[in-house]
PDB file with SEQRES, HELIX, SHEET and CRYST1 records, atoms N, CA, C and O in Angstrom:
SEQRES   1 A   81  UNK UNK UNK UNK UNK UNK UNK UNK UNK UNK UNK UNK UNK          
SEQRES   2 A   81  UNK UNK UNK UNK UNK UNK UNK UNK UNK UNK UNK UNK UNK          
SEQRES   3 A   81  UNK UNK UNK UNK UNK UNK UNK UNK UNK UNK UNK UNK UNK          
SEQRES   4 A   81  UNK UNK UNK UNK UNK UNK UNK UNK UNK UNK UNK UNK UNK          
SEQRES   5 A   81  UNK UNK UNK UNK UNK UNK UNK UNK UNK UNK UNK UNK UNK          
SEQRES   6 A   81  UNK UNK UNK UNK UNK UNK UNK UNK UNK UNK UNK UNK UNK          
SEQRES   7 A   81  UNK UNK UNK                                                  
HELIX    1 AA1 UNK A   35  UNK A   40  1                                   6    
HELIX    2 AA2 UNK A   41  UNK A   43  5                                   3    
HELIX    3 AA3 UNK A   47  UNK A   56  1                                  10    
HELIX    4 AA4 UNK A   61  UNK A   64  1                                   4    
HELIX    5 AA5 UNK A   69  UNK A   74  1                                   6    
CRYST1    1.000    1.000    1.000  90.00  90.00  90.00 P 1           1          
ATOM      1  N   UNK A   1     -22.190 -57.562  35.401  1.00  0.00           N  
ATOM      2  CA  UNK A   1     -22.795 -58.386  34.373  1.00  0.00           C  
ATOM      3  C   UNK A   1     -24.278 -58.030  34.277  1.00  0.00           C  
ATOM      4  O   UNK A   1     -24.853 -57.831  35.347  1.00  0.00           O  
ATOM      5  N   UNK A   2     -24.932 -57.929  33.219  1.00  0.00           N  
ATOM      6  CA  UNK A   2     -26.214 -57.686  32.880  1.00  0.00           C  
ATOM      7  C   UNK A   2     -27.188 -58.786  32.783  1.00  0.00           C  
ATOM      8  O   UNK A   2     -26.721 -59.891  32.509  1.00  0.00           O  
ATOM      9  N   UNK A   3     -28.435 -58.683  32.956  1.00  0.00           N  
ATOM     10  CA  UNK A   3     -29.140 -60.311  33.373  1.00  0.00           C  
ATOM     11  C   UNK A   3     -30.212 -59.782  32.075  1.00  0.00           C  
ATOM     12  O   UNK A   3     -31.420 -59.543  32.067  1.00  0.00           O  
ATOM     13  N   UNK A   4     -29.373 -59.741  31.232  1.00  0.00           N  
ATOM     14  CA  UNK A   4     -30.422 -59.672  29.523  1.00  0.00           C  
ATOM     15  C   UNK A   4     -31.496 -58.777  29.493  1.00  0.00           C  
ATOM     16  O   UNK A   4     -32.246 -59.205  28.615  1.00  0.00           O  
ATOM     17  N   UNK A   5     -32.026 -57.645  30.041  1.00  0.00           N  
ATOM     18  CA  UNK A   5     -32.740 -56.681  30.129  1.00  0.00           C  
ATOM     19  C   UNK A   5     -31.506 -55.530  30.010  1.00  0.00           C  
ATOM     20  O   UNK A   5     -30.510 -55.437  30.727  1.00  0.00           O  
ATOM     21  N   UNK A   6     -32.094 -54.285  28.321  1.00  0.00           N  
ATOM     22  CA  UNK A   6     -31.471 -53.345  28.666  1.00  0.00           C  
ATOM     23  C   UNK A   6     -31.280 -52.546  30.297  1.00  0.00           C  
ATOM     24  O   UNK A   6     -31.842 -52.886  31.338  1.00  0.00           O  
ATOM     25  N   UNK A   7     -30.309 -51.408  30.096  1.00  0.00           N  
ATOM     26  CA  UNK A   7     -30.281 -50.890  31.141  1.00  0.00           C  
ATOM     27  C   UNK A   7     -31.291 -49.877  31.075  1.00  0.00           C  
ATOM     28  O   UNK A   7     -31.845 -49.769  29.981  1.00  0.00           O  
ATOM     29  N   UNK A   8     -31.704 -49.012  32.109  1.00  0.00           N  
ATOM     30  CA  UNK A   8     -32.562 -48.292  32.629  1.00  0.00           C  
ATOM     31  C   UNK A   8     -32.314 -46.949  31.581  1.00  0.00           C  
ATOM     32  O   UNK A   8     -31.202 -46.470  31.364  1.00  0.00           O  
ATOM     33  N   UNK A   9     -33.805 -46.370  30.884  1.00  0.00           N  
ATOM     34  CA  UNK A   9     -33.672 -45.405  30.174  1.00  0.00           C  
ATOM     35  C   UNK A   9     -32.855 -45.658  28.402  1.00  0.00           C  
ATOM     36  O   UNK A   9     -32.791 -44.971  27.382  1.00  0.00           O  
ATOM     37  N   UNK A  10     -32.530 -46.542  28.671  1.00  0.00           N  
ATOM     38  CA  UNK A  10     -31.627 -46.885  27.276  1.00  0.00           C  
ATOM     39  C   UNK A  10     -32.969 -47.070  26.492  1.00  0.00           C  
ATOM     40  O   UNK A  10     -34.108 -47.461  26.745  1.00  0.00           O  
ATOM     41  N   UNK A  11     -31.954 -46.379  24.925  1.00  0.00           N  
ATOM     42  CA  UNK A  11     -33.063 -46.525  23.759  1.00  0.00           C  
ATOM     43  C   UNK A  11     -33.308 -47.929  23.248  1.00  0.00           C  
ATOM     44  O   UNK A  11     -32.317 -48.657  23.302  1.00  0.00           O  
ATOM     45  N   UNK A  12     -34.268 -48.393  22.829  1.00  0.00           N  
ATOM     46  CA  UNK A  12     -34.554 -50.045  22.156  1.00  0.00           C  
ATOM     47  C   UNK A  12     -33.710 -50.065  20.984  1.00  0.00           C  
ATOM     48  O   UNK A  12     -33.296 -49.025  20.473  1.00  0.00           O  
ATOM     49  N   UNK A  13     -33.378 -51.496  20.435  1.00  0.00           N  
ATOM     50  CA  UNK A  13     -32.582 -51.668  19.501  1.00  0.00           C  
ATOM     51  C   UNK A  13     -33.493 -51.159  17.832  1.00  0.00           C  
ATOM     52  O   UNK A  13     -34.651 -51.536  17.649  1.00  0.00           O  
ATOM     53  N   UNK A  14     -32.808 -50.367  16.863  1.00  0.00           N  
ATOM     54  CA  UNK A  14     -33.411 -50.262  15.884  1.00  0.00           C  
ATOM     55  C   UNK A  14     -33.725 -51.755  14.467  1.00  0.00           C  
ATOM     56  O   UNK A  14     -33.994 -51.777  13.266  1.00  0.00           O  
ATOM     57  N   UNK A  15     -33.500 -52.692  15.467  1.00  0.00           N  
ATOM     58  CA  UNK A  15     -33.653 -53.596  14.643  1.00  0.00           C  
ATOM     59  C   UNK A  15     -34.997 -53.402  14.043  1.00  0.00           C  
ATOM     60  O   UNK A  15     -35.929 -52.785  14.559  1.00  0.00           O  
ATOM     61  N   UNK A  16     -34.984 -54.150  12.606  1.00  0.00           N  
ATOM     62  CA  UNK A  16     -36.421 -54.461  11.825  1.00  0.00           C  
ATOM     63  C   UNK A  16     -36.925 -55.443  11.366  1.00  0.00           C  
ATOM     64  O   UNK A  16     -37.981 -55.424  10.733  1.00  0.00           O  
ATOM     65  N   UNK A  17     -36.196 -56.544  11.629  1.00  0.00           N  
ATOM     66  CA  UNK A  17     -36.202 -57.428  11.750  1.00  0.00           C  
ATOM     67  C   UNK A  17     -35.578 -58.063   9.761  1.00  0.00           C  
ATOM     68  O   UNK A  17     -35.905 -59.003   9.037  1.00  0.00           O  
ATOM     69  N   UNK A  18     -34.833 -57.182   9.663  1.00  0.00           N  
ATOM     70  CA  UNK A  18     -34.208 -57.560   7.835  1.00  0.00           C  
ATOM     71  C   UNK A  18     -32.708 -57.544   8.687  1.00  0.00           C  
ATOM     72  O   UNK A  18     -32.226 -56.594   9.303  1.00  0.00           O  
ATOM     73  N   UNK A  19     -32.249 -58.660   8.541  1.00  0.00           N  
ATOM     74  CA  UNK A  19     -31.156 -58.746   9.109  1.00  0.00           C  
ATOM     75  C   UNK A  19     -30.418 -59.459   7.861  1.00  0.00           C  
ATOM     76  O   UNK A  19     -30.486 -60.671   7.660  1.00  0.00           O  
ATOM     77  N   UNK A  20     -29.567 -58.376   6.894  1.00  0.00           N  
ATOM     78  CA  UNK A  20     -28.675 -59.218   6.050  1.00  0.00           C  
ATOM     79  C   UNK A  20     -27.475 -57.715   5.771  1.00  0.00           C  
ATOM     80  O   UNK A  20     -27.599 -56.594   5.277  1.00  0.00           O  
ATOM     81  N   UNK A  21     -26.310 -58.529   6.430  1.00  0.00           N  
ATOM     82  CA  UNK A  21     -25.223 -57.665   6.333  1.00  0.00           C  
ATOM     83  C   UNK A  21     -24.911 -57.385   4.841  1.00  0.00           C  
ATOM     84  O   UNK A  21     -24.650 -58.375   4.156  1.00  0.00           O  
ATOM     85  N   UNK A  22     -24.905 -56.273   4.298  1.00  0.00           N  
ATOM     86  CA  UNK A  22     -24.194 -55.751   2.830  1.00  0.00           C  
ATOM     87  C   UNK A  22     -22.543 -56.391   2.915  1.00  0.00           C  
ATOM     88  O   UNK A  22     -21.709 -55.636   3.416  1.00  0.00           O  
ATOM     89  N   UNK A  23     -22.158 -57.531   2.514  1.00  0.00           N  
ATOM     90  CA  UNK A  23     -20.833 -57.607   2.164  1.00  0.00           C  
ATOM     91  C   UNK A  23     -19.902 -56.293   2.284  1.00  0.00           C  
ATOM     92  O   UNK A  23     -19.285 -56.019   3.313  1.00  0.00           O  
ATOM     93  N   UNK A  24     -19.869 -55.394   0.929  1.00  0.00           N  
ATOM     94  CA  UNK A  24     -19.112 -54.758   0.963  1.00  0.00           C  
ATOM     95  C   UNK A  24     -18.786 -53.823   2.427  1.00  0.00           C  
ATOM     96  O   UNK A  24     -17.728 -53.843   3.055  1.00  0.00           O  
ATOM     97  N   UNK A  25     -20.357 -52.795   2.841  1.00  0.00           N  
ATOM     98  CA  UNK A  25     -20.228 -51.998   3.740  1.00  0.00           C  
ATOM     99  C   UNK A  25     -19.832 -52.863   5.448  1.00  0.00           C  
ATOM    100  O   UNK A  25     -19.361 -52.384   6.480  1.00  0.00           O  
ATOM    101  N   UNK A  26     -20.321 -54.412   5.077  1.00  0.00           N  
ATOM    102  CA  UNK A  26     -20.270 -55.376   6.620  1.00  0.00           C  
ATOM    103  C   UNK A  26     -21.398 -54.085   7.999  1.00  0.00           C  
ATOM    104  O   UNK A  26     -21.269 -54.022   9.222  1.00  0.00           O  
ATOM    105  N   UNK A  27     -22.283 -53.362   7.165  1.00  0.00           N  
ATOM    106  CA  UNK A  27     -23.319 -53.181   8.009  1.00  0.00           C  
ATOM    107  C   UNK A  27     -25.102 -54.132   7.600  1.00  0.00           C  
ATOM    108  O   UNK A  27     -25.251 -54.826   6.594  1.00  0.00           O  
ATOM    109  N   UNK A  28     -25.937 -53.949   8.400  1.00  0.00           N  
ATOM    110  CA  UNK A  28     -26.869 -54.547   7.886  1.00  0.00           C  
ATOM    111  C   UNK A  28     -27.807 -53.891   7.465  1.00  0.00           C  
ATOM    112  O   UNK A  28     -28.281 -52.981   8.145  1.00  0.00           O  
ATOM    113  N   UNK A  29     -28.252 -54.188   6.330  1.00  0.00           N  
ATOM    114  CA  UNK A  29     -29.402 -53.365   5.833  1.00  0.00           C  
ATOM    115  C   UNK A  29     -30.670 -52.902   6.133  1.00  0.00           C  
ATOM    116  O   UNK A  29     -31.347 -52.009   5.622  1.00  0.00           O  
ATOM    117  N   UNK A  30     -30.943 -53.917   7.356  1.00  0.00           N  
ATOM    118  CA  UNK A  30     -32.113 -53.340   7.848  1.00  0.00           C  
ATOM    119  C   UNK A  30     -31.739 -52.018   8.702  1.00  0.00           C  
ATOM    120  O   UNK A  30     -32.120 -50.894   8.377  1.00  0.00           O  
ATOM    121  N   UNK A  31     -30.950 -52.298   9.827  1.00  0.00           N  
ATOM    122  CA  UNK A  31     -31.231 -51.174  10.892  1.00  0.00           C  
ATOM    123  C   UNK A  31     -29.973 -50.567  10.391  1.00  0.00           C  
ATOM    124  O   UNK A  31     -30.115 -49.346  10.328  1.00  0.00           O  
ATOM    125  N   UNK A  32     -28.960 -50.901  10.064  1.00  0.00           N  
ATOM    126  CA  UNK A  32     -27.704 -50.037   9.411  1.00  0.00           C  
ATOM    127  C   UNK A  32     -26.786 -49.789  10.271  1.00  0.00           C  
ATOM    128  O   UNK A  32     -26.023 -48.823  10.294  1.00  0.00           O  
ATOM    129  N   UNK A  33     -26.912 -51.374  11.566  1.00  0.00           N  
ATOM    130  CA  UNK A  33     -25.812 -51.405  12.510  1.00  0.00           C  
ATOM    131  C   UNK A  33     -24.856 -51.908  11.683  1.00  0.00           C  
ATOM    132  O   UNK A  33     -25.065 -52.378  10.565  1.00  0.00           O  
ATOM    133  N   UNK A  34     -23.362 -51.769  12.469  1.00  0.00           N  
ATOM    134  CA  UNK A  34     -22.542 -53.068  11.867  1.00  0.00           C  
ATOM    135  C   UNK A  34     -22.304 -53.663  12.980  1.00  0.00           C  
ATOM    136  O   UNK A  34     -22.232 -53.321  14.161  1.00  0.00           O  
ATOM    137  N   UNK A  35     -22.152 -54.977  12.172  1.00  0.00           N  
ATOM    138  CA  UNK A  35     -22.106 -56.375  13.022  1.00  0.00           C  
ATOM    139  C   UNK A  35     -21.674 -56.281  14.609  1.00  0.00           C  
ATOM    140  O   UNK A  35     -22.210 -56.938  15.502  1.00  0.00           O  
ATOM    141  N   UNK A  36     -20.474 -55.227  14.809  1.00  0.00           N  
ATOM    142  CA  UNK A  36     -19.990 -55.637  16.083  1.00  0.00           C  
ATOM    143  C   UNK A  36     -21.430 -54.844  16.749  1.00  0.00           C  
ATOM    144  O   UNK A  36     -22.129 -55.467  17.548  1.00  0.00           O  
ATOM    145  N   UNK A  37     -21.726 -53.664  16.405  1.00  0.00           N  
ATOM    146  CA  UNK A  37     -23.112 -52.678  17.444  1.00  0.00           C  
ATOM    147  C   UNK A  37     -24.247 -53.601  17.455  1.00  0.00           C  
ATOM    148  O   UNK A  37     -25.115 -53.439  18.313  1.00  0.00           O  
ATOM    149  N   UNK A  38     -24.357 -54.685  16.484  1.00  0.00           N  
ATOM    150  CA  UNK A  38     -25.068 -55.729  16.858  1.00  0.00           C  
ATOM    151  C   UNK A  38     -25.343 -56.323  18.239  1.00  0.00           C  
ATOM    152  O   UNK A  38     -26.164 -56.238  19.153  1.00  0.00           O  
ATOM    153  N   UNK A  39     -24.093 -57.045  17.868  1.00  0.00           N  
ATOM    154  CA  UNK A  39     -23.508 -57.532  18.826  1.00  0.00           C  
ATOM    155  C   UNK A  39     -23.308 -57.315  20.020  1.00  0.00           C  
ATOM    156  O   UNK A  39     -23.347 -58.292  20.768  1.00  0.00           O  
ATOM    157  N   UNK A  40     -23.076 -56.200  20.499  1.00  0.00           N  
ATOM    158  CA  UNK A  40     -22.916 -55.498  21.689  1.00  0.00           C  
ATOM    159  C   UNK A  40     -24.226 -54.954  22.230  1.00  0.00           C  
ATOM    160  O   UNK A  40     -24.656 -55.114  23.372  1.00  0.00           O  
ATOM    161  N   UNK A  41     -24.723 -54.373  21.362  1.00  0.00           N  
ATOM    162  CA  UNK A  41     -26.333 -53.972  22.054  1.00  0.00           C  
ATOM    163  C   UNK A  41     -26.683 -54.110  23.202  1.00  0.00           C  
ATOM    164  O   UNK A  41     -26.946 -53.138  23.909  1.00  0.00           O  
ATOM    165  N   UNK A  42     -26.754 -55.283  23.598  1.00  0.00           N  
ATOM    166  CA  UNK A  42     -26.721 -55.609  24.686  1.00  0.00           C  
ATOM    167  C   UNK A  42     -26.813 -55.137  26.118  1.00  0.00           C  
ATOM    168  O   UNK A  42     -27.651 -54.903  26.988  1.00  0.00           O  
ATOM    169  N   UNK A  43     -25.347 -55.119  25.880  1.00  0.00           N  
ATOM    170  CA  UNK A  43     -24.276 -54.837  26.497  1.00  0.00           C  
ATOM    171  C   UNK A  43     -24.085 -53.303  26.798  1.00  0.00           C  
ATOM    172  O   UNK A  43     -23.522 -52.931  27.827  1.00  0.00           O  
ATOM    173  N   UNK A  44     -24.587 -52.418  25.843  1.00  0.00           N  
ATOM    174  CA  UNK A  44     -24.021 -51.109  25.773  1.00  0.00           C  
ATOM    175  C   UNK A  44     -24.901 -49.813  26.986  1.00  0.00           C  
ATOM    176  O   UNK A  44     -26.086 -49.933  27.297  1.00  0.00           O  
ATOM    177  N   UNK A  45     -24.303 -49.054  27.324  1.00  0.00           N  
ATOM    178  CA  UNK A  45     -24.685 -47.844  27.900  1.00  0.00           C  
ATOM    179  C   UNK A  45     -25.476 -47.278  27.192  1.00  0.00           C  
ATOM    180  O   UNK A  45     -25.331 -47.177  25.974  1.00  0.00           O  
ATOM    181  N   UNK A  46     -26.908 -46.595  28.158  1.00  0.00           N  
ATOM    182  CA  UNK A  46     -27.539 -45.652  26.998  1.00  0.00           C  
ATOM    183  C   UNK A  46     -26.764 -44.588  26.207  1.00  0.00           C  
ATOM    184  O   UNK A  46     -26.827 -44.356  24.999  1.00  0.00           O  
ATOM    185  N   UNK A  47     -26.071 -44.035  27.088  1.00  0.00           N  
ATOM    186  CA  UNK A  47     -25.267 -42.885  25.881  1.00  0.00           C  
ATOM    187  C   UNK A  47     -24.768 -43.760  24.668  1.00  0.00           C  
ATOM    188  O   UNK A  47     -24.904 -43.211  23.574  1.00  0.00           O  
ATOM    189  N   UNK A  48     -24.322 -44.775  24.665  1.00  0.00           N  
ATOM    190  CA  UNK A  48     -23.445 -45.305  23.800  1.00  0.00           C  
ATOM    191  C   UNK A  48     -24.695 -46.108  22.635  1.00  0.00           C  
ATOM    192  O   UNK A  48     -24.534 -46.794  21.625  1.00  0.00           O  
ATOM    193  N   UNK A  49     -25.602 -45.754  23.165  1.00  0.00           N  
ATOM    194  CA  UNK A  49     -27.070 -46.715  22.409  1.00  0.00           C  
ATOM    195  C   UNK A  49     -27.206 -45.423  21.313  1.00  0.00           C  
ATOM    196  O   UNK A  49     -26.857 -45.389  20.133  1.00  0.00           O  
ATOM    197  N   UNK A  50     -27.853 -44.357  22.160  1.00  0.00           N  
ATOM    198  CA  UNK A  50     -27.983 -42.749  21.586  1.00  0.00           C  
ATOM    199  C   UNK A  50     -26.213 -42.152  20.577  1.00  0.00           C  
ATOM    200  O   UNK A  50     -25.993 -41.320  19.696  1.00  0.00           O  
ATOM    201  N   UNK A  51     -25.866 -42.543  20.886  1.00  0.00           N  
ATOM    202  CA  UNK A  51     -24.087 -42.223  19.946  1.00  0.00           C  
ATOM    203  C   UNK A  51     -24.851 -43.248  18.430  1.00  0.00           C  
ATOM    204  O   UNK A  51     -25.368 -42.639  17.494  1.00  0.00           O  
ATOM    205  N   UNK A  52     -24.787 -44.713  18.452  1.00  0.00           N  
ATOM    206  CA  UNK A  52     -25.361 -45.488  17.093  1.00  0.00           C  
ATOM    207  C   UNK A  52     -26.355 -44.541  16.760  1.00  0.00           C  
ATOM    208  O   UNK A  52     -26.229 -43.812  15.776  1.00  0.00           O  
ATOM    209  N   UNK A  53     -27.360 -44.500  17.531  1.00  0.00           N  
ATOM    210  CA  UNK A  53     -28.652 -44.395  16.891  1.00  0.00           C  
ATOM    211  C   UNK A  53     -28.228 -42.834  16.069  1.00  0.00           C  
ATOM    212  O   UNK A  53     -28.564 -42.649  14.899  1.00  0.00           O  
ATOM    213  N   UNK A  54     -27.495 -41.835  16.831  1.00  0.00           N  
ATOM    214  CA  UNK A  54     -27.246 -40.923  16.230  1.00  0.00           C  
ATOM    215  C   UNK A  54     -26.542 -40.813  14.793  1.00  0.00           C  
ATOM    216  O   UNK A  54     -26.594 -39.800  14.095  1.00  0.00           O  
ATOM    217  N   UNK A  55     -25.909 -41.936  14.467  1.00  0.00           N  
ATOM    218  CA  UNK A  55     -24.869 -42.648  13.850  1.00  0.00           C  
ATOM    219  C   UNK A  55     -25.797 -42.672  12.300  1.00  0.00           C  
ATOM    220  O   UNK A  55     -25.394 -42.204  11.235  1.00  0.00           O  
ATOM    221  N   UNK A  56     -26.975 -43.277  12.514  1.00  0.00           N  
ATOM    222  CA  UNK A  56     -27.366 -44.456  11.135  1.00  0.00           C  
ATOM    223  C   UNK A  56     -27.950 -43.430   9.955  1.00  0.00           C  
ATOM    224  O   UNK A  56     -28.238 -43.783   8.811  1.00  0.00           O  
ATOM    225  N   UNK A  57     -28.065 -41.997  10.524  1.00  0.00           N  
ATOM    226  CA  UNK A  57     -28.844 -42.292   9.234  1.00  0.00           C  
ATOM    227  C   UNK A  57     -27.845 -41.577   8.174  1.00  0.00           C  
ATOM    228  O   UNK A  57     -28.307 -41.463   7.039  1.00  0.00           O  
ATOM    229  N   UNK A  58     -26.743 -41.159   8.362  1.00  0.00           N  
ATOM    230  CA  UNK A  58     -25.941 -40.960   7.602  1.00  0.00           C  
ATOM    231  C   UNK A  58     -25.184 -41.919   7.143  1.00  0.00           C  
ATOM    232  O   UNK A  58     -24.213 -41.705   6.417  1.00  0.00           O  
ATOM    233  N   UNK A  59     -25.724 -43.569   7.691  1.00  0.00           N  
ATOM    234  CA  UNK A  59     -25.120 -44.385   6.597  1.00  0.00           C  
ATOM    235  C   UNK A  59     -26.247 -45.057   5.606  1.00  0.00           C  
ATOM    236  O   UNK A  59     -26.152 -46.020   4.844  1.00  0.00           O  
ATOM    237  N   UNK A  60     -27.161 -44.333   5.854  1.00  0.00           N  
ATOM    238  CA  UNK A  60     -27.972 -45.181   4.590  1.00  0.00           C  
ATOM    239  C   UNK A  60     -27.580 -44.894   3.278  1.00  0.00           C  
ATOM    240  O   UNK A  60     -27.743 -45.812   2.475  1.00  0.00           O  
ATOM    241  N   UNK A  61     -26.984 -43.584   2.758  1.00  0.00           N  
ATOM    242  CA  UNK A  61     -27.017 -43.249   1.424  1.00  0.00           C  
ATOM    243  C   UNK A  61     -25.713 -44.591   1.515  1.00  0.00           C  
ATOM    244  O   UNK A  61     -25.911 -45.412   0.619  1.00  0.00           O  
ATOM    245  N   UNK A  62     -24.443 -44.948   2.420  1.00  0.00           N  
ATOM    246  CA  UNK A  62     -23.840 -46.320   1.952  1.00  0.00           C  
ATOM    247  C   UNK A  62     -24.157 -47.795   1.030  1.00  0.00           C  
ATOM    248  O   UNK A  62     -23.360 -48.555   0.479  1.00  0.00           O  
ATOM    249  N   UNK A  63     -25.918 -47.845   1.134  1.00  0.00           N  
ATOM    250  CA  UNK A  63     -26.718 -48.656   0.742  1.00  0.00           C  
ATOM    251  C   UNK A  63     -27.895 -48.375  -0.601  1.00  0.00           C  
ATOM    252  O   UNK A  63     -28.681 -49.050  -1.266  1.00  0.00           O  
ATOM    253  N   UNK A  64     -27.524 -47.191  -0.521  1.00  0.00           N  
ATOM    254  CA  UNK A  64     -28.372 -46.870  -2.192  1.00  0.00           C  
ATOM    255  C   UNK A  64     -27.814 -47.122  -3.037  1.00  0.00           C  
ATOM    256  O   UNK A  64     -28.550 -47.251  -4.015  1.00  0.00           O  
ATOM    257  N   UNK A  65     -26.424 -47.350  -3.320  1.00  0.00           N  
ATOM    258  CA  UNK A  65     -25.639 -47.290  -4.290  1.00  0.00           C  
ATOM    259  C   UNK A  65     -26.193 -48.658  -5.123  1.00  0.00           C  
ATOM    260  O   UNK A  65     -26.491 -49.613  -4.405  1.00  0.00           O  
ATOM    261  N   UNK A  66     -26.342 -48.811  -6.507  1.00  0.00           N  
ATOM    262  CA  UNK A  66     -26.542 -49.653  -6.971  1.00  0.00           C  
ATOM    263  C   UNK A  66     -25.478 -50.535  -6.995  1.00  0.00           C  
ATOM    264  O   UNK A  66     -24.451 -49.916  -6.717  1.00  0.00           O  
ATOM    265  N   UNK A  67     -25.243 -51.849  -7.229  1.00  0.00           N  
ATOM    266  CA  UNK A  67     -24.490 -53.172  -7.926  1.00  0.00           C  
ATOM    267  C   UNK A  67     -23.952 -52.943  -9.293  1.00  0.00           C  
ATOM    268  O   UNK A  67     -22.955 -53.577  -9.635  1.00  0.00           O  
ATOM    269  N   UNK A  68     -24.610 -51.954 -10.250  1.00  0.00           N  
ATOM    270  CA  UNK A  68     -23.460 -52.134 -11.304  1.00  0.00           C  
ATOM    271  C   UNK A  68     -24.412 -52.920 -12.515  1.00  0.00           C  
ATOM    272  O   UNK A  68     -24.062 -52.921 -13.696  1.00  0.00           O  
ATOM    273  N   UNK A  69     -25.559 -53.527 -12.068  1.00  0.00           N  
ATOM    274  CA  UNK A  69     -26.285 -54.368 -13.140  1.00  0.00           C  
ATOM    275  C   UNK A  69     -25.425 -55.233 -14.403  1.00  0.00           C  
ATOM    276  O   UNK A  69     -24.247 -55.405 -14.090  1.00  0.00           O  
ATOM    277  N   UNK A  70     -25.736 -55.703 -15.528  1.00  0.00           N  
ATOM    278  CA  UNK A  70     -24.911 -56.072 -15.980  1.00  0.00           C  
ATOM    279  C   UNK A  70     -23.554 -56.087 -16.314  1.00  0.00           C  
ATOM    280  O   UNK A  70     -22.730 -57.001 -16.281  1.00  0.00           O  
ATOM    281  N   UNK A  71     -23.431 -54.452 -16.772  1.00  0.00           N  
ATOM    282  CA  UNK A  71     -21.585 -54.021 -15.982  1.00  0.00           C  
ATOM    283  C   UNK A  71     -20.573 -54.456 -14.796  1.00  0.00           C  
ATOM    284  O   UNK A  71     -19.372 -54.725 -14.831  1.00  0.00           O  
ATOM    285  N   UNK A  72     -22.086 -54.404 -13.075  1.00  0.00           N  
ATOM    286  CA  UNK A  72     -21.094 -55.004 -12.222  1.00  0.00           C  
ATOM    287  C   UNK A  72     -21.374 -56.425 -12.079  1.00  0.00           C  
ATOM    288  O   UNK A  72     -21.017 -57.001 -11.051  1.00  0.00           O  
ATOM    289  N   UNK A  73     -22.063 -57.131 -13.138  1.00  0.00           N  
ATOM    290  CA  UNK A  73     -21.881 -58.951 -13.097  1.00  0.00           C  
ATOM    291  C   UNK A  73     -20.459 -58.878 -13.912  1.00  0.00           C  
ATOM    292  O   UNK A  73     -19.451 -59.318 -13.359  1.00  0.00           O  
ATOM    293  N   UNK A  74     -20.402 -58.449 -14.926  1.00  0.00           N  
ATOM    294  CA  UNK A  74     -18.734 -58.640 -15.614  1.00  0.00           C  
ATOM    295  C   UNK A  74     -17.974 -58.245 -14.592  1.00  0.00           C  
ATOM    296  O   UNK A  74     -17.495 -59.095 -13.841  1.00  0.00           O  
ATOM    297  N   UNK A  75     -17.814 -57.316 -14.458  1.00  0.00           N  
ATOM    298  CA  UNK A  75     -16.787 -56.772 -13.980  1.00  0.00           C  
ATOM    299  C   UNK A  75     -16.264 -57.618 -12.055  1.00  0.00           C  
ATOM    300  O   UNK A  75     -15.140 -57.735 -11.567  1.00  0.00           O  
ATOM    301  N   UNK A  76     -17.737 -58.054 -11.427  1.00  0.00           N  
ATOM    302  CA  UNK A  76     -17.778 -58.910 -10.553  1.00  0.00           C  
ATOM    303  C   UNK A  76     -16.878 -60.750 -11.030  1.00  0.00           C  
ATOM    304  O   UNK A  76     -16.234 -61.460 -10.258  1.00  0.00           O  
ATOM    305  N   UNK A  77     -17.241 -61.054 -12.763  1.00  0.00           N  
ATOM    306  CA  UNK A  77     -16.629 -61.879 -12.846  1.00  0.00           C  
ATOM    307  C   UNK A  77     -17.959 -63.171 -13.050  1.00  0.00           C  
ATOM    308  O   UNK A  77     -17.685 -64.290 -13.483  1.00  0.00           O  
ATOM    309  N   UNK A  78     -18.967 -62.877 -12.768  1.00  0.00           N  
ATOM    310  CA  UNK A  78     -20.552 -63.359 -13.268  1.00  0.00           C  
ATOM    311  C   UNK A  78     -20.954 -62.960 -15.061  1.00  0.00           C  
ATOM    312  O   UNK A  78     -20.906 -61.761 -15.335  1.00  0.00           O  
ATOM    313  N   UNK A  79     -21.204 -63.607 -15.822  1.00  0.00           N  
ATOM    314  CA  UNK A  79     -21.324 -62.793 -17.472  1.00  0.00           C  
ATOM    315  C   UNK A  79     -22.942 -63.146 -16.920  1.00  0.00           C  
ATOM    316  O   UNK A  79     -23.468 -63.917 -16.118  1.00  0.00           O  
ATOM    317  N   UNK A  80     -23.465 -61.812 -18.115  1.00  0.00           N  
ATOM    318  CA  UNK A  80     -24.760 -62.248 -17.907  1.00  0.00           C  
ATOM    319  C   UNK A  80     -25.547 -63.171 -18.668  1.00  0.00           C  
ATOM    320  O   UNK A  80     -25.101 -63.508 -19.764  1.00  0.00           O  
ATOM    321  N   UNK A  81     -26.513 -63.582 -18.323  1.00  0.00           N  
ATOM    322  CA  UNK A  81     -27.882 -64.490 -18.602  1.00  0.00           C  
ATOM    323  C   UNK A  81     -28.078 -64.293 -20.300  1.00  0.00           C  
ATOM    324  O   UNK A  81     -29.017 -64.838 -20.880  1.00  0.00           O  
TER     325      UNK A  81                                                      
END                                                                             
């Protein structure tokens, strides 16, 4: 059991403190964990810290994608303003 201090040599969490999960992708937009690597952080081995971190930045283009603007309010089922 771990007494809430990473382990030794492990990388810090990339949090940024924008913590709002994207619905669709269920990662968060700030650091571009998903919820469970959140979660676990903790918990995790440095290799397994360095595996995420290696992870994120090929999910940002997941988060550029626009909403669709008035198209994806219809089509969401919202009409617009």
């Amino acid at each position: 059991m771990t007494d809430g201090r990473p382990p030794p040599h492990a990388p810090a969490s990339p949090c940024v403190n924008i913590c709002v999960i994207h619905p669709e992708t269920r990662i968060c937009t700030g650091c571009l964990r998903s919820i469970e690597e959140i979660s676990a952080w903790p918990k995790l081995a440095a290799e397994d810290r360095r595996a995420i971190l290696d992870a994120l930045p090929a999910r940002a283009p997941l988060l550029q994608q626009r909403r669709g603007g008035r198209a994806g309010r219809i089509k969401r089922g919202r009409a617009a303003d």
